[in-house]
N, C-alpha and C positions, 0 to 999 in steps of 0.2 A: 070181725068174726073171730072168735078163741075158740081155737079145738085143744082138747085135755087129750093127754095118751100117759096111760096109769102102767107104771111095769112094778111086776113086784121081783123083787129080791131075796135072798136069804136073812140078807138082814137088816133092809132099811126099805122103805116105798119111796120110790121116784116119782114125779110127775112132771111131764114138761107140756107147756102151754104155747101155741102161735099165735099171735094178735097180727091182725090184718095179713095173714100171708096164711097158703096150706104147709103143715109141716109134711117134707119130704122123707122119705125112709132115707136118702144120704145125708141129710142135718139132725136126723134119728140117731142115726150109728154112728156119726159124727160126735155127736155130743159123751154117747155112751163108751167111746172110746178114750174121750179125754177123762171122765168120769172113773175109771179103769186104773189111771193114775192116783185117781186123789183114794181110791180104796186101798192101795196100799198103807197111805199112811195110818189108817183107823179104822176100827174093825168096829166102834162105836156108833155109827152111824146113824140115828132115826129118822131121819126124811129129807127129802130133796125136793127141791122145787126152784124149776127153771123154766123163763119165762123169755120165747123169744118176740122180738117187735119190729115192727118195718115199720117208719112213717118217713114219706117221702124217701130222702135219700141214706137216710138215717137206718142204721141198724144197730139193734140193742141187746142185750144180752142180763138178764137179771139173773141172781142166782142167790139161795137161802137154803144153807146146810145147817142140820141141825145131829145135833150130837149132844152125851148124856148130859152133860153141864154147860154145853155150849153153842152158840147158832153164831154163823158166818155167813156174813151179806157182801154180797160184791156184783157190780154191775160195771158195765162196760158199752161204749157203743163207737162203732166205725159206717166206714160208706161199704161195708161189707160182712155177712152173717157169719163167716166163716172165722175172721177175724177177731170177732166181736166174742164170739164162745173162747176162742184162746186166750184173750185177755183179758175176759172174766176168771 
């Protein structure tokens, strides 16, 4: 099951996806707080898109930033979701 949760921004559109799991508002604000970090470095920003995953014991973390000339892919995964956003 993927639920989408669409935030808009000032200046770029978010989207984060859960596969096999309910996204919770604490992995919500979780995410949007590490998120918080990377807008300071660039004010360029045009979409985001992060995608989190549960299979078995496995936790995943994908993530695709796109900005004016450039997109940033980085994926990450631990036996834990919390983990797995930080080191994406």
């Amino acid at each position: 099951m993927s639920k989408s949760h669409l935030f808009e921004n000032e200046h770029y559109k978010l989207q984060i996806h859960a596969r096999h799991f309910s996204l919770t508002d604490a992995i919500r604000d979780y995410v949007l707080s590490k998120l918080e970090k990377i807008e300071r470095f660039s004010k360029h920003m045009l979409d985001i898109c992060i995608v989190l995953d549960k299979e078995k014991l496995n936790h995943s973390t994908s993530m695709v930033l796109k900005f004016l000339q450039t997109q940033i892919r980085s994926k990450a995964t631990t036996d834990d979701i919390y983990s797995s956003i930080d080191k994406a």
